[in-house]
KELO-66619 format. One record per atom (N, C-alpha, C, CB): residue number from 1; residue in one letter; atom name; y, x negated, z. Coordinates in steps of 0.02 Angstrom, whole numbers, plus 32768, in hexadecimal, padded with zeros to 4 digits. Each point is the difference from the previous one (the first is absolute). Glycine has a CB too. Example, Ala and Ser with C-alpha at 12.3 -4.5 7.8 and 13.67 -1.06 7.14 Angstrom:
BEGIN
REC    i  aa  at  north  east    up
REC    1   A   N   7EE4  7D6C  8186
REC    1   A  CA   803B  802D  8000
REC    1   A   C   803C  7FD3  8000
REC    1   A  CB   7FC5  805F  803E
REC    2   S   N   8070  7FB3  7F9E
REC    2   S  CA   803B  7FD6  8003
REC    2   S   C   8037  8027  8025
REC    2   S  CB   7FE0  7FC5  7F94
//
This chain:
BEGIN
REC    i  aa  at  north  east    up
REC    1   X   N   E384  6624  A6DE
REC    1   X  CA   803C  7FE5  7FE0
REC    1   X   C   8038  8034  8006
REC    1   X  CB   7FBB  7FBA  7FAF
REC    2   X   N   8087  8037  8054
REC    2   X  CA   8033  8034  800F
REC    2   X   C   8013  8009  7FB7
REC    2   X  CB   802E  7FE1  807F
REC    3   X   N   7FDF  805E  7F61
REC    3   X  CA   7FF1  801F  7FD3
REC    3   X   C   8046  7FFA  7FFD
REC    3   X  CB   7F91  8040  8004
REC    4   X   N   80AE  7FCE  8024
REC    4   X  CA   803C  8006  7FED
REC    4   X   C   801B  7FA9  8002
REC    4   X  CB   800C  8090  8030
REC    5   X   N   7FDD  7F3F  7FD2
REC    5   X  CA   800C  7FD1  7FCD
REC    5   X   C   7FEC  7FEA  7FB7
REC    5   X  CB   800B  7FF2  8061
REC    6   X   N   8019  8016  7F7B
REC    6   X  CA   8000  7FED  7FB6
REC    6   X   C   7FDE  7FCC  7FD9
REC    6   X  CB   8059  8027  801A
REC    7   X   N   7FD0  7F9F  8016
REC    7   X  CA   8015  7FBE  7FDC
REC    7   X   C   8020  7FC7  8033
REC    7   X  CB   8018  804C  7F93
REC    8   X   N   7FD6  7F87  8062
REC    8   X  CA   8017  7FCA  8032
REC    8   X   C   8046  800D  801E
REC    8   X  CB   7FBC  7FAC  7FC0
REC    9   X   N   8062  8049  8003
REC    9   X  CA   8052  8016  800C
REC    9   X   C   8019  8044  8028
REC    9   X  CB   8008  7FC5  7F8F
REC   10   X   N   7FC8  805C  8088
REC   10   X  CA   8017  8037  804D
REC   10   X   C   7FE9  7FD9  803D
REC   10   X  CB   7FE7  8080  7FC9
REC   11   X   N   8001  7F58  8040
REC   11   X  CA   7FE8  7FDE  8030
REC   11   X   C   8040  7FF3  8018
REC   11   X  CB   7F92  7FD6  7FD8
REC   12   X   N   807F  8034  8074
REC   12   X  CA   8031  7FDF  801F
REC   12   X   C   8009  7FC0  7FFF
REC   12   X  CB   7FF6  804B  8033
REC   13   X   N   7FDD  7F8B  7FE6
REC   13   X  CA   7FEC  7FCE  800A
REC   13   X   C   8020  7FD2  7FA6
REC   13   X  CB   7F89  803C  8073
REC   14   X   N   8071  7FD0  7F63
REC   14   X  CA   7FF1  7FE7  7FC5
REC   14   X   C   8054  800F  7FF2
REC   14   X  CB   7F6A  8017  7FDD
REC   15   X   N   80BE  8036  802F
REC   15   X  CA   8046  7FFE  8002
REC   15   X   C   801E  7FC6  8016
REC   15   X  CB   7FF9  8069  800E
REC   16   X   N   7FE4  7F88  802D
REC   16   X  CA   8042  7FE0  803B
REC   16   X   C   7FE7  7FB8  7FE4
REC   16   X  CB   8010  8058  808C
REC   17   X   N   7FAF  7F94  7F69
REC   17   X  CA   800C  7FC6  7FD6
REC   17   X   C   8027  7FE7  7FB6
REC   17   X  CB   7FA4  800E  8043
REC   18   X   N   8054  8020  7F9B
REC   18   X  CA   8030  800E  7FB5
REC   18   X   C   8048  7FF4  802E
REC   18   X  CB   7FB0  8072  7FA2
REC   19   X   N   807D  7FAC  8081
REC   19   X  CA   8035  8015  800E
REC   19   X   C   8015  7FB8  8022
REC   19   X  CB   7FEB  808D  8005
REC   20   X   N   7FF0  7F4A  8027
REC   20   X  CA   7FF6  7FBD  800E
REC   20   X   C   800A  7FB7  7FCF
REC   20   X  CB   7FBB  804E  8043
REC   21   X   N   800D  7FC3  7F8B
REC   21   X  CA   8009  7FD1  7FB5
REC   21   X   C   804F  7FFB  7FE4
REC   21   X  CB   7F80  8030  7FD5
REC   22   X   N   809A  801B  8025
REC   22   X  CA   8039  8001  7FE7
REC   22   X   C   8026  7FEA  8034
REC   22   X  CB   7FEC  8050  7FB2
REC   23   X   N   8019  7FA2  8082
REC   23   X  CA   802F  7FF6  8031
REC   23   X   C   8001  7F98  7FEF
REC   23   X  CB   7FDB  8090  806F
REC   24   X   N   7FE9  7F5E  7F99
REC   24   X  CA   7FDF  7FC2  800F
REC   24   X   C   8034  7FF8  7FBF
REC   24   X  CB   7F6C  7FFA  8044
REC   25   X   N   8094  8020  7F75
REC   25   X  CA   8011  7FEB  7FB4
REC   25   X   C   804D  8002  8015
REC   25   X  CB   7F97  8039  7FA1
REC   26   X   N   808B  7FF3  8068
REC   26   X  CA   8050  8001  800B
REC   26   X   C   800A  7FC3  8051
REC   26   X  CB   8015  80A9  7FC1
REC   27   X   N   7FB4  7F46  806C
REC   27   X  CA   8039  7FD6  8034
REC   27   X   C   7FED  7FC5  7FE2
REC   27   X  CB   800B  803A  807E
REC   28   X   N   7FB6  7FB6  7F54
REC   28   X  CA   7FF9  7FBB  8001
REC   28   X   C   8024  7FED  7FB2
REC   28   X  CB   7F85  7FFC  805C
REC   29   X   N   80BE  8020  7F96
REC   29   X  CA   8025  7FE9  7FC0
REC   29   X   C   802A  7FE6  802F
REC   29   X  CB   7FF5  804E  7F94
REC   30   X   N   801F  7FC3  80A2
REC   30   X  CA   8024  7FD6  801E
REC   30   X   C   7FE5  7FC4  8014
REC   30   X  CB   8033  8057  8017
REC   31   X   N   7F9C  7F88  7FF7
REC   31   X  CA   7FD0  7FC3  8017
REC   31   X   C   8021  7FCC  7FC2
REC   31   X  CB   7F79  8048  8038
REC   32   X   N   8096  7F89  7FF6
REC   32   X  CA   8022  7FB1  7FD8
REC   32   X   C   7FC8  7FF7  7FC4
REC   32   X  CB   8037  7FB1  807C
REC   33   X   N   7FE3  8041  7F5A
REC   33   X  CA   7FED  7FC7  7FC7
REC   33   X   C   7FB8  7FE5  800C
REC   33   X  CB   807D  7FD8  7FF7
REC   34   X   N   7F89  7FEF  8011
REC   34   X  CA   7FB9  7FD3  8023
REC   34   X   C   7FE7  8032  8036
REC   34   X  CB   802F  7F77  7FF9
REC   35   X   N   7FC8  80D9  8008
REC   35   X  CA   7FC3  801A  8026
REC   35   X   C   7FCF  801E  7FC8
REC   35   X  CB   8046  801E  8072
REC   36   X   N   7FD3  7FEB  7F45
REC   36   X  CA   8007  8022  7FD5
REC   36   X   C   7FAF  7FEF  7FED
REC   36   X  CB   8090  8003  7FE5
REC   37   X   N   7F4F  7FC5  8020
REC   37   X  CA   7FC1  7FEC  7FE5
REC   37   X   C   7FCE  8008  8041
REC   37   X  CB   8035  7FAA  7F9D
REC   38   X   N   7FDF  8063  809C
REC   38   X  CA   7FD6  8005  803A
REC   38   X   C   8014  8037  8027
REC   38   X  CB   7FEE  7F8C  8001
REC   39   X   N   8035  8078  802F
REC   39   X  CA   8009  805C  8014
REC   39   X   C   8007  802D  7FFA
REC   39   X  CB   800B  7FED  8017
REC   40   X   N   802E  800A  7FA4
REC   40   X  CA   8006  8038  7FDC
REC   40   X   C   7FC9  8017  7FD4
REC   40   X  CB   806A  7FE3  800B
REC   41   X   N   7F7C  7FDE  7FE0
REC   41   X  CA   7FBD  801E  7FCB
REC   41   X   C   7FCD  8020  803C
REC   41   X  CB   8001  7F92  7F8C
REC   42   X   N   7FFF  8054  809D
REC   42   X  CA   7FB8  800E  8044
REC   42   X   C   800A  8047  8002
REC   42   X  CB   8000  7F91  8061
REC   43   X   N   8047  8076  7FBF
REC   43   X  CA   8013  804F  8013
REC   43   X   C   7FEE  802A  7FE7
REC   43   X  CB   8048  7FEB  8018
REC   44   X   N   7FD8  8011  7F9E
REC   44   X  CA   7FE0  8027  7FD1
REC   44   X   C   7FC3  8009  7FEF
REC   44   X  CB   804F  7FEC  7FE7
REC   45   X   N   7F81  7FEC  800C
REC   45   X  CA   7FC2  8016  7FED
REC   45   X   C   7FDA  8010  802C
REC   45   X  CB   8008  7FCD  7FB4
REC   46   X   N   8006  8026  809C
REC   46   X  CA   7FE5  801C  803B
REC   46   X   C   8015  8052  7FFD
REC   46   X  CB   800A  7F84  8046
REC   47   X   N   8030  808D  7FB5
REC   47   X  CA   8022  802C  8014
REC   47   X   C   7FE0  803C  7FAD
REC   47   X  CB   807C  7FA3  8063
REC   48   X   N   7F7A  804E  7F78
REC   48   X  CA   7FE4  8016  7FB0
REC   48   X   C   7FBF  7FFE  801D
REC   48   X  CB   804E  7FCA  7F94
REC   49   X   N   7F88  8024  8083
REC   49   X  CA   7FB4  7FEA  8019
REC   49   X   C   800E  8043  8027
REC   49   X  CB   7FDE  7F65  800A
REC   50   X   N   8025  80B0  8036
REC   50   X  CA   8008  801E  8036
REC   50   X   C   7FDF  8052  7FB7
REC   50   X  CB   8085  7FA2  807B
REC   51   X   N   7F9F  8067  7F69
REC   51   X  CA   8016  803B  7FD1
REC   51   X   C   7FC7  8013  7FD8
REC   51   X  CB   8077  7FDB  7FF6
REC   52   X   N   7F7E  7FE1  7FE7
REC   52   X  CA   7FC3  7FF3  7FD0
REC   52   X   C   7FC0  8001  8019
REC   52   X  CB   8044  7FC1  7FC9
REC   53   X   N   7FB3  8030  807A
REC   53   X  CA   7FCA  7FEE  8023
REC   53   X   C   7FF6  8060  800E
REC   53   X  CB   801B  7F5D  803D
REC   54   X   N   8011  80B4  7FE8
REC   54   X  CA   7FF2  8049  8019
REC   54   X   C   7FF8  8032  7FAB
REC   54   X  CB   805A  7FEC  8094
REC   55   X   N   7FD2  8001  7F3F
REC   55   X  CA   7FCF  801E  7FBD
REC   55   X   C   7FD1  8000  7FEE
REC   55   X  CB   8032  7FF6  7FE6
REC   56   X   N   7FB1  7FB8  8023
REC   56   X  CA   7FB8  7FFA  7FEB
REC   56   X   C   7FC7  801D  802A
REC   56   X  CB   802B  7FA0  7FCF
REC   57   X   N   7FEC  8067  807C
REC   57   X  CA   7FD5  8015  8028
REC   57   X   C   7FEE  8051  7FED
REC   57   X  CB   802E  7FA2  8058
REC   58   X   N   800C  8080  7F9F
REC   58   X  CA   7FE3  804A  7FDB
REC   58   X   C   7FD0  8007  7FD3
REC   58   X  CB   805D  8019  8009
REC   59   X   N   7FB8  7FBD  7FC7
REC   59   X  CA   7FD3  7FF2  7FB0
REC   59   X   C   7FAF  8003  801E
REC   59   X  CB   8065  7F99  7FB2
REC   60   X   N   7F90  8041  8084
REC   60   X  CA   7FC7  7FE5  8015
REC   60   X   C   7FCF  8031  803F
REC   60   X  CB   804A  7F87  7FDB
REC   61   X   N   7FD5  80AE  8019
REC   61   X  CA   7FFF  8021  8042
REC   61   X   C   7F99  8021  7FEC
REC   61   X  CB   80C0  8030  801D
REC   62   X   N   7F44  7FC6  7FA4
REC   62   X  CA   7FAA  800E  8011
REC   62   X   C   7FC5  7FDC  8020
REC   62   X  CB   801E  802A  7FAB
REC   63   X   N   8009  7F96  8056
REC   63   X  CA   7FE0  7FBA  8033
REC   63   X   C   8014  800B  8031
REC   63   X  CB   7FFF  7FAA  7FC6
REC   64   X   N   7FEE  8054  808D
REC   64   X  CA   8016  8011  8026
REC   64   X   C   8019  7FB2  8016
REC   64   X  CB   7FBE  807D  800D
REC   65   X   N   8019  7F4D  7FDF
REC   65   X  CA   7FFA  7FA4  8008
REC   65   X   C   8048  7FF3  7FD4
REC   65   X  CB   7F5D  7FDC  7FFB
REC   66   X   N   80A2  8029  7FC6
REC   66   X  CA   8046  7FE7  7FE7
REC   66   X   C   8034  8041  801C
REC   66   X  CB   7FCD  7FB4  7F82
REC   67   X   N   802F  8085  8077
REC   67   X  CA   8035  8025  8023
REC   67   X   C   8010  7FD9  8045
REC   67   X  CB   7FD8  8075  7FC9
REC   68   X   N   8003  7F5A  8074
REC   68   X  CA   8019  7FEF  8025
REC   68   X   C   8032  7FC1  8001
REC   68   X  CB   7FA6  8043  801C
REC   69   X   N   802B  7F97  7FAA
REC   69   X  CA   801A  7FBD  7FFA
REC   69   X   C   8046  8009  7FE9
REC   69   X  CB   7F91  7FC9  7FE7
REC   70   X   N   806E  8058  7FE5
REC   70   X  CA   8049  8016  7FDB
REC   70   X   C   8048  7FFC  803A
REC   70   X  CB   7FAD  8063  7FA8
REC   71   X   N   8049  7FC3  8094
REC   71   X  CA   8021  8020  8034
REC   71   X   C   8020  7FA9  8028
REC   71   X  CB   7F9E  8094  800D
REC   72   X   N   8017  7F60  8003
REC   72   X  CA   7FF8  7FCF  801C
REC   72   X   C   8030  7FCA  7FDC
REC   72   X  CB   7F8B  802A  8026
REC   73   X   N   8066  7FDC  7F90
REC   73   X  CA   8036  7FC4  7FE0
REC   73   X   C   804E  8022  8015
REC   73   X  CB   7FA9  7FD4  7F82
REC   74   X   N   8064  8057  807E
REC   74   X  CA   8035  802F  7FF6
REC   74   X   C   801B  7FE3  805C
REC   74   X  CB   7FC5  8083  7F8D
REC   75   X   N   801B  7F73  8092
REC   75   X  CA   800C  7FDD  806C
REC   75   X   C   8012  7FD7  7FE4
REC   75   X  CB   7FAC  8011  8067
REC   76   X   N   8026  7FBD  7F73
REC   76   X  CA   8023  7FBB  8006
REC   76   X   C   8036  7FF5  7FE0
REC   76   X  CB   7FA6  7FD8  800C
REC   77   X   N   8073  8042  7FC4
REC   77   X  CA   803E  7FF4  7FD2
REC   77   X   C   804C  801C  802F
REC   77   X  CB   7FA6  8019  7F7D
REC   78   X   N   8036  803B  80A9
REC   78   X  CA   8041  800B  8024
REC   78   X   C   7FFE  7FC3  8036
REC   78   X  CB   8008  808D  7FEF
REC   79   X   N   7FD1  7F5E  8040
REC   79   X  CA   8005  7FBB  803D
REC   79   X   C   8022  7FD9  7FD3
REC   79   X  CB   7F8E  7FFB  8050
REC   80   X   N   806E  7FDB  7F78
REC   80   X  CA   800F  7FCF  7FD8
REC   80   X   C   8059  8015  7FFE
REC   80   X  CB   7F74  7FEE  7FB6
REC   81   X   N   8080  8046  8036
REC   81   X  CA   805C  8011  7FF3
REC   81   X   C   8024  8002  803C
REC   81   X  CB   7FF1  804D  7FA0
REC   82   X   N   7FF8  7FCA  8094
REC   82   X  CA   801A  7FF3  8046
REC   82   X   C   8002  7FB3  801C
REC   82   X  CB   7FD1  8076  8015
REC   83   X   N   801F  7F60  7FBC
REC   83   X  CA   8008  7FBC  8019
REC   83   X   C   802D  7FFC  7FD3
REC   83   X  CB   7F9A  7FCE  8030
REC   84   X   N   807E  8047  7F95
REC   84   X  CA   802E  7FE3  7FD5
REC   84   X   C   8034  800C  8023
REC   84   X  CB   7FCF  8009  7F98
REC   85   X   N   803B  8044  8072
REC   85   X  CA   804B  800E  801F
REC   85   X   C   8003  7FDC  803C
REC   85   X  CB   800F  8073  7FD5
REC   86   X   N   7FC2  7F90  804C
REC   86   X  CA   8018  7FC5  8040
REC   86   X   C   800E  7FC7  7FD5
REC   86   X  CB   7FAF  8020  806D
REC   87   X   N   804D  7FB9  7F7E
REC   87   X  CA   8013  7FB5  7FDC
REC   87   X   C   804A  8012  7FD7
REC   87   X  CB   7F6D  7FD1  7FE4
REC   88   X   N   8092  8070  8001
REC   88   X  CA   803F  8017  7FE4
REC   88   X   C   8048  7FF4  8024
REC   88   X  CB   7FAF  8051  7FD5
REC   89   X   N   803A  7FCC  8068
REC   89   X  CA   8025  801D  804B
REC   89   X   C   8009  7FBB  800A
REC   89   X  CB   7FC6  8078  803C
REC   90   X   N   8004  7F6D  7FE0
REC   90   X  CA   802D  7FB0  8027
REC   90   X   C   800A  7FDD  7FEA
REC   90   X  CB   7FE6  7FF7  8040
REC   91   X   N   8022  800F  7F70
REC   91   X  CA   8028  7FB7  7FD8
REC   91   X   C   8044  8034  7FE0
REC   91   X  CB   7F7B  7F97  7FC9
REC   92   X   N   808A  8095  804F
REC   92   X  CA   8036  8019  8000
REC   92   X   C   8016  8026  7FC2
REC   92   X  CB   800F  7FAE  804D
REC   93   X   N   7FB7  8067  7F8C
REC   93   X  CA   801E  801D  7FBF
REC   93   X   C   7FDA  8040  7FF5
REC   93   X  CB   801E  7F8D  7FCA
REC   94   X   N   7FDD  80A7  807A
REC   94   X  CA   8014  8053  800F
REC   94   X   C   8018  7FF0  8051
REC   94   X  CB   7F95  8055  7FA7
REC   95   X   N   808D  7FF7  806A
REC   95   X  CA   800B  7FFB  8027
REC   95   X   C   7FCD  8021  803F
REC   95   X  CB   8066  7FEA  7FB3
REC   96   X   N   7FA2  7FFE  8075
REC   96   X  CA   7FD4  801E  8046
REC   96   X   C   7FE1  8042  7FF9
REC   96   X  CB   8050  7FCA  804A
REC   97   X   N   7FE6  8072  7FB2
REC   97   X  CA   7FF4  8034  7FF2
REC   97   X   C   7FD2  800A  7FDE
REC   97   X  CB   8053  800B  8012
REC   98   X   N   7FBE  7FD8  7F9B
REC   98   X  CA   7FD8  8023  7FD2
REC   98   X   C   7FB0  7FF1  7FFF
REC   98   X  CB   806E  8000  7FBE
REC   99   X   N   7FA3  7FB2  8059
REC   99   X  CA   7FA7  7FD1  8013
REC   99   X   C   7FED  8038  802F
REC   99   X  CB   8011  7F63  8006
REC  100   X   N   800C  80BF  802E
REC  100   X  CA   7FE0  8021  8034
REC  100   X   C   7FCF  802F  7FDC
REC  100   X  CB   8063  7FF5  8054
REC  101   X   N   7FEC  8040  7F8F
REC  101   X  CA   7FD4  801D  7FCE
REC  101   X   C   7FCF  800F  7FCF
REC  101   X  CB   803A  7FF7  8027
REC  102   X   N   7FC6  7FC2  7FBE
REC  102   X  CA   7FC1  800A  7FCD
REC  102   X   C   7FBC  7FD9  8031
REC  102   X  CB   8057  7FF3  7F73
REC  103   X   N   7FAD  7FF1  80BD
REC  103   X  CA   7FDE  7FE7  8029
REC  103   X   C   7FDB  8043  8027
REC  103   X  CB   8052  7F8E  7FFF
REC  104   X   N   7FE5  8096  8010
REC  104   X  CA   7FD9  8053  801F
REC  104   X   C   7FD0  801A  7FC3
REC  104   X  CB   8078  8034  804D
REC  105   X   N   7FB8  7FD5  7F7A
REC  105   X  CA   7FD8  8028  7FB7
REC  105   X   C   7FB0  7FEE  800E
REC  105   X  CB   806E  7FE9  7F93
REC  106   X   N   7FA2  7FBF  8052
REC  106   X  CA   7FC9  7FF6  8001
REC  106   X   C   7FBF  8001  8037
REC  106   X  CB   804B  7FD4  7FB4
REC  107   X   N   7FB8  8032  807B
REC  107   X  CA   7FD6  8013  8030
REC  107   X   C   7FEE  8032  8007
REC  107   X  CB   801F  7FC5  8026
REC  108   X   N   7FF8  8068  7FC5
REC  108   X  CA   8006  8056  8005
REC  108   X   C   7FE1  8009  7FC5
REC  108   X  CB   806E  8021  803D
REC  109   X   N   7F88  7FBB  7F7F
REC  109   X  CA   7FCC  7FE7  7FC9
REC  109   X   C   7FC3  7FE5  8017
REC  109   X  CB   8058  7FE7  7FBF
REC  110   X   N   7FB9  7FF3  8063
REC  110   X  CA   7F99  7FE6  800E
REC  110   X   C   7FF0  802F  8041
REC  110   X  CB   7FFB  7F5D  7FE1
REC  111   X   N   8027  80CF  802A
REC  111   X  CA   7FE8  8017  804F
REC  111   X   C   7FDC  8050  7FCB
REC  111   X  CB   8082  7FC2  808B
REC  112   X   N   7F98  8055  7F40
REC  112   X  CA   8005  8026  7FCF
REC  112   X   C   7FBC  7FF5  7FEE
REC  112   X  CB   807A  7FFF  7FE1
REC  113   X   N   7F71  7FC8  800A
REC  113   X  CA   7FDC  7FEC  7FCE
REC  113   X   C   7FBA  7FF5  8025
REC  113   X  CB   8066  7FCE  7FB6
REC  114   X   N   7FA4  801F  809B
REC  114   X  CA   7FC3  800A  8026
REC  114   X   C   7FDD  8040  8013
REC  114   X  CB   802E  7FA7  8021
REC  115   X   N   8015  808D  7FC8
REC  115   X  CA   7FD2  803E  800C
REC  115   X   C   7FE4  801B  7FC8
REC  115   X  CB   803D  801C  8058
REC  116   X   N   7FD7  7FC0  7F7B
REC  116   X  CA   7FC9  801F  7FB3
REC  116   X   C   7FBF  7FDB  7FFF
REC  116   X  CB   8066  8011  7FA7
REC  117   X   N   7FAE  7FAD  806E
REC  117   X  CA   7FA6  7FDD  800E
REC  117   X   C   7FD8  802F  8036
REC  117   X  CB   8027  7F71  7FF6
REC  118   X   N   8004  808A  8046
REC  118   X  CA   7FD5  802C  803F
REC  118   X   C   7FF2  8042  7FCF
REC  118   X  CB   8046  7FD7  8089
REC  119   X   N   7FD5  803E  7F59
REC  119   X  CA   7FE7  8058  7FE3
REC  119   X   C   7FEF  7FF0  7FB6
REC  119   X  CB   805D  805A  804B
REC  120   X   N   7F81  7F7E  7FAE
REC  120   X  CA   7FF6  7FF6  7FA4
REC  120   X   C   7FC6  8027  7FD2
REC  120   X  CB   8025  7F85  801F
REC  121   X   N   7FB7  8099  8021
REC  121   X  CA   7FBD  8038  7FFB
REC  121   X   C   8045  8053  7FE6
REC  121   X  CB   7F7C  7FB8  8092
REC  122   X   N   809E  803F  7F92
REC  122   X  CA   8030  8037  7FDB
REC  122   X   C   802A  7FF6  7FB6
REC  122   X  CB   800E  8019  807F
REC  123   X   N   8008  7FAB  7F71
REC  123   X  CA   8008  7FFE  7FD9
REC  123   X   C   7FE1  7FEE  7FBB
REC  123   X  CB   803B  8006  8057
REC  124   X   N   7F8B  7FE3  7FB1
REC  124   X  CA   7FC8  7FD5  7FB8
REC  124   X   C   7FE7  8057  7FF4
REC  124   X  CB   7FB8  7F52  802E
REC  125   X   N   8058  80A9  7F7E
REC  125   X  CA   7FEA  8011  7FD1
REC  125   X   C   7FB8  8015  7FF5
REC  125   X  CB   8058  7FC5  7FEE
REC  126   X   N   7F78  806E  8032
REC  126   X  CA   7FBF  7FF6  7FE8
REC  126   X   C   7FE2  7FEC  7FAB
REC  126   X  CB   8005  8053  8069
REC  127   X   N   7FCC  7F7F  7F83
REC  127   X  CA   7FE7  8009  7FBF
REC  127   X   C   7FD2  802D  800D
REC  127   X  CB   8014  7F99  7FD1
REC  128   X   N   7FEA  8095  8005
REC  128   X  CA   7FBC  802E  7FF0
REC  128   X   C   7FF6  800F  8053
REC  128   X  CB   7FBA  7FBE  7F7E
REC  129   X   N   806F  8055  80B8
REC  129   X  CA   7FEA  8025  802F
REC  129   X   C   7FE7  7FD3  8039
REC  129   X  CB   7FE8  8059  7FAC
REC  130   X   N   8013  7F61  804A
REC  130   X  CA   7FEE  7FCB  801B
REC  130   X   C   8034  7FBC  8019
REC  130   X  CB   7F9F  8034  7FBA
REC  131   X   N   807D  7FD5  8072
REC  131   X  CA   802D  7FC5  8020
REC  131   X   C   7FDD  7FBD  7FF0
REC  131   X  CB   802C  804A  8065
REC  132   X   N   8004  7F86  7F81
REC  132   X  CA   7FE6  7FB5  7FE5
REC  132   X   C   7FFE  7FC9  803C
REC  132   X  CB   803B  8018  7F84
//
């Protein structure tokens, strides 16, 4: 386990998703009215998921099985949000750019998040000296 991480919240990976959520919360106040019960709510709790998912996966890190799944939930929520901003983008309420951008983020999140599954023997927690 790398000793000079703390806490979830030094995790790069877990930054650039936090820093994402907040992005997702400030572009989708701009999103019309009638998106307010479906994209905007999606965005958000995808984009809150991404964050929550990579927290819980720490918590769990003495399981090496839920430390993966955790991660694993943590792929599907960033893919999920990369379909929102695409749907964002071509109904026209962000612009190109920024969809690009959080469209990169997020890939650069699950591409993140495959190398903590591929290395998850480095990161799980022994109990009592014994990997779970």
């Amino acid at each position: 386990m790398h000793d000079f991480i703390h806490s979830y919240q030094e995790l790069q990976v877990y930054q650039l998703a936090f820093n994402c959520s907040v992005d997702i919360y400030r572009l989708s106040r701009g999103f019309p009215e009638e998106e307010q019960d479906l994209l905007t709510r999606q965005s958000l709790t995808a984009s809150r998921s991404v964050c929550a998912s990579i927290a819980e996966a720490w918590g769990k890190r003495r399981y090496r099985k839920a430390f993966v799944a955790k991660l694993s939930d943590a792929q599907a929520e960033a893919a999920e949000m990369q379909t929102w901003v695409q749907v964002a983008v071509r109904c026209g309420y962000l612009d190109c750019q920024a969809g690009q951008e959080l469209v990169g983020h997020y890939r650069t999140i699950f591409a993140a998040l495959e190398r903590l599954v591929e290395n998850a023997s480095v990161w799980v927690k022994p109990v009592d000296g014994v990997l779970q």
